[in-house]
N, C-alpha and C positions, 0 to 999 in steps of 0.2 A: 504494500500500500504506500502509494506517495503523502508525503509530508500532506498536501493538501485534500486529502481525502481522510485522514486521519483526522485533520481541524474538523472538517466536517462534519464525521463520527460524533468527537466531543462535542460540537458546537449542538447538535441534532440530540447528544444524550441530555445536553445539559438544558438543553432549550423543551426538551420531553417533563423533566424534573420541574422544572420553571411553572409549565403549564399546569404538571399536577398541582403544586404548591399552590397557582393560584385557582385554578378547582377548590383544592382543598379550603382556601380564603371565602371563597364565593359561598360554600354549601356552608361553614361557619357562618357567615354572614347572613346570611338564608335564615339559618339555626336563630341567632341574634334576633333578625325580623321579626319572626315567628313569635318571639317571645315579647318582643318588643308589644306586638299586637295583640298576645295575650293576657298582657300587661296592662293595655289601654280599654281592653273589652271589659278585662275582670272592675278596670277601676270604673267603668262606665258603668258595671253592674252595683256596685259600692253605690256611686253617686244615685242612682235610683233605688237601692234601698235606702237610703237618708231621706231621699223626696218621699216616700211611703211611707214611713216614720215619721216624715216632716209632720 
């Protein structure tokens, strides 16, 4: 293999790695959101039990 098919190897393993890493970011984030909005529901469920109390 020439010098420059070998770069390219690396370049293509690392640039493979790269992409997982940011999959892996996105589906965390994802995860994040999720919660995020489960977050906002549950307090939206809160602030309507206070008005019913109210």
């Amino acid at each position: 293999m020439g010098d420059s098919q070998t770069e390219n190897a690396w370049f293509s393993l690392k640039w493979g790695i790269l992409e997982e890493k940011t999959c892996d970011f996105w589906v965390k984030w994802g995860i994040v959101e999720e919660k995020m909005r489960d977050f906002w529901l549950n307090g939206g469920f809160v602030k309507r039990k206070h008005v019913i109390f109210a």
